[in-house]
C-alpha positions in Angstrom: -137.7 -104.6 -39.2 -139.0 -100.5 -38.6 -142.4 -100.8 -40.4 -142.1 -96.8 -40.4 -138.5 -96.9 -42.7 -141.0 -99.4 -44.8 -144.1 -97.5 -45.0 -141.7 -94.9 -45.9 -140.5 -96.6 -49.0 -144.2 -97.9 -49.6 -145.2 -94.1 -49.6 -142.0 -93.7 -52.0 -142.9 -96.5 -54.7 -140.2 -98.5 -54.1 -142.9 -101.2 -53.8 -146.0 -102.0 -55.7 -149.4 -100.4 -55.2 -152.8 -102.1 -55.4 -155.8 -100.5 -55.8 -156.2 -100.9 -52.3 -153.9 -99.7 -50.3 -155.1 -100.2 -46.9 -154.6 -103.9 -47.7 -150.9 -103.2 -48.9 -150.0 -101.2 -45.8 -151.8 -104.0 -43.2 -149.4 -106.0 -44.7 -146.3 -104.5 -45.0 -147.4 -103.9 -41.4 -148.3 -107.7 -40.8 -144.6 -108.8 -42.4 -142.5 -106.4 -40.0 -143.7 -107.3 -37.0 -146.4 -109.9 -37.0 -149.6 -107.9 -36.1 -152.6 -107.4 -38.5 -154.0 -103.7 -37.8 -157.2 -102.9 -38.5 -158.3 -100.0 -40.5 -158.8 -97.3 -38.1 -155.3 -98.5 -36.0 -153.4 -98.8 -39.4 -154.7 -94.7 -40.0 -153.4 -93.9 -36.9 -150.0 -95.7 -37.5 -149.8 -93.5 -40.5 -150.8 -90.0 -38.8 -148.5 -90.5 -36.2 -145.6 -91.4 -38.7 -146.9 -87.8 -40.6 -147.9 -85.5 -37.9 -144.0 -84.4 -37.6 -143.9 -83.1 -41.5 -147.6 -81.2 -41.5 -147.5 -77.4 -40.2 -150.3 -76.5 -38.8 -150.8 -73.9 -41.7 -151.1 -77.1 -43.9 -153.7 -78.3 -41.4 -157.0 -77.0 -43.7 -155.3 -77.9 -47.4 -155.1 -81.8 -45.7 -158.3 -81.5 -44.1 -159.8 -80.2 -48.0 -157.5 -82.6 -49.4 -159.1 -85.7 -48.1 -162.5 -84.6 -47.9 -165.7 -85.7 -50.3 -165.1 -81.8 -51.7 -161.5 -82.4 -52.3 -160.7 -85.5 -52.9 -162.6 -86.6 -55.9 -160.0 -84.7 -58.6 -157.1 -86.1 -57.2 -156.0 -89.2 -58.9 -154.3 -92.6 -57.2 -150.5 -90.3 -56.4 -153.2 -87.5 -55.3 -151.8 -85.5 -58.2 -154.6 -83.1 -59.8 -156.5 -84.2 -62.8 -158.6 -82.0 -64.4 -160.3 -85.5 -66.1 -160.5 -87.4 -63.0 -164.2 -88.8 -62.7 -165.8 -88.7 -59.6 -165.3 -91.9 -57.7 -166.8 -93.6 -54.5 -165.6 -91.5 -51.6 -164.1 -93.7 -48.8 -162.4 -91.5 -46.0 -160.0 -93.5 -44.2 -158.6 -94.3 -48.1 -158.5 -90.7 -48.3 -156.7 -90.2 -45.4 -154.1 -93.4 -46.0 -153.4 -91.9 -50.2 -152.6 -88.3 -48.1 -150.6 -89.4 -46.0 -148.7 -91.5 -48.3 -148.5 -88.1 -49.9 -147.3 -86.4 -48.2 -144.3 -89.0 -47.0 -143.8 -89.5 -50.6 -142.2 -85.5 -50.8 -139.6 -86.1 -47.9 -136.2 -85.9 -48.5 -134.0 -88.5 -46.7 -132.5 -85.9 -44.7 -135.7 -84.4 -43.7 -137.3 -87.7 -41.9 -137.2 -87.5 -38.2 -136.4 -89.5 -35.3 -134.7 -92.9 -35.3 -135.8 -94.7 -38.2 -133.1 -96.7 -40.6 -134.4 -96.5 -44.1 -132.9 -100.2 -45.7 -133.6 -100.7 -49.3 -136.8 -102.3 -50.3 -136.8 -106.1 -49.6 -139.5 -108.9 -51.4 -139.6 -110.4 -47.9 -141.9 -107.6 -47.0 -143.9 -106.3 -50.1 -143.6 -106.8 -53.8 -140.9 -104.9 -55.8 -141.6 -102.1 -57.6 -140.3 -102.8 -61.4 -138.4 -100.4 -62.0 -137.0 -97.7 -59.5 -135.4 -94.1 -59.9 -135.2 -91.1 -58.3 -133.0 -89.4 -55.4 -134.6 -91.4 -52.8 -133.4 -94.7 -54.5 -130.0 -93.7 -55.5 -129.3 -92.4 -52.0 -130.3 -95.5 -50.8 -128.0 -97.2 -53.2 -125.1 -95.5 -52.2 -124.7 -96.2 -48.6 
């Protein structure tokens, strides 16, 4: 199974979120291919899978972004919130919630390289409830 096509649709909420989502992606990981990453291996996964979709013009607003600085008004879909209360700052969650991000604003067409997006499947990670958008319906249809 592509763990990318699957972090893909993590990053897309086509399957649920914990609080923790290190732990969700080490095993979404873990269930495609049988390896358990560890933190700092599982970040690099994910900046690898990113690196293609961030300009380097973007470079400072995701450096900000996942900073002590920046980080701390952005809520769990690192959407602003004026009322978000400071929290404890952890960067490689920081850096795991941007990149998810950032994958989470790609259009189907725009993902590069060889990777076959399949539905989500409970084999791999828990369902998301209930699932819309263009990303879904695309999905659907072919």
């Amino acid at each position: 199974m592509d763990r990318t096509a699957h972090i893909i649709l993590y990053a897309k909420y086509h399957y649920k979120r914990s609080d923790n989502v290190i732990s969700d992606l080490q095993e979404i990981i873990y269930r495609c291919g049988g390896i358990k990453f560890h933190k700092g291996d599982l970040i690099r996964i994910l900046v690898n899978i990113v690196t293609p979709y961030v300009d380097v013009n973007q470079l400072f607003d995701v450096i900000y972004d996942i900073s002590p600085d920046g980080c701390w008004k952005w809520n769990d879909n690192f959407g602003w919130n004026e009322n978000a209360k400071p929290h404890q700052y952890d960067f490689w969650n920081s850096v795991a919630r941007k990149c998810l991000s950032i994958l989470s604003l790609l259009e189907l067409t725009e993902i590069k390289g060889n990777i076959n997006i399949e539905k989500a499947t409970k084999e791999i990670f828990d369902l998301k409830e209930k699932l819309n958008g263009k990303f879904f319906i695309f999905i659907m249809e072919n």
